[in-house]
Steps between C-alpha positions, in 0.01 A plus 500: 500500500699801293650213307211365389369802477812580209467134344081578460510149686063550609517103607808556782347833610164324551721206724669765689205698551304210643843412736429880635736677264464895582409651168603876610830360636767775337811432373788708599434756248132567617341223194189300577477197366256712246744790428721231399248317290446888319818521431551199318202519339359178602102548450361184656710548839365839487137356521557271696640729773237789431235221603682483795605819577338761734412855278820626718742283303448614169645877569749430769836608442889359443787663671547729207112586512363274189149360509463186302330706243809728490711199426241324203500844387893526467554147334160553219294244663211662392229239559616456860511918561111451379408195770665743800269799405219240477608371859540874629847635398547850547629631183582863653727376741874583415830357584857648636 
């Protein structure tokens, strides 16, 4: 799921999804498949997984304390920073 979550690949997502794929499964670091998608700045994953995703997901945390909106944030993916606060991002939490 992270992998197609960094290759913006909406179509395999959807497949694993529907095979019972776990989209708050976290990578070692502490990355949802939609901290991942943040990062990368891949906006139709991000949709996809905020139509999924309970209002919990959006401002959970990595390891080093990052929200997905921390991490659009850091990489100037602007118009994905706007969907989170649309979906519920806190934009007064901090990170380490």
């Amino acid at each position: 799921m992270h992998l197609a979550a960094q290759e913006d690949r909406v179509n395999v997502a959807q497949q694993l999804v529907a095979a019972g794929a776990d989209i708050s499964a976290v990578s070692v670091a502490g990355y949802m498949p939609l901290h991942t998608a943040c990062h990368f700045g891949r906006l139709n994953m991000v949709r996809y997984l905020l139509s999924l995703a309970g209002r919990g997901d959006v401002n959970r945390t990595t390891k080093m304390g990052c929200t997905p909106l921390h991490l659009a944030a850091q990489q100037g993916h602007s118009q994905i920073a706007h969907l989170l606060l649309e979906h519920g991002a806190d934009a007064n939490l901090t990170n380490e």
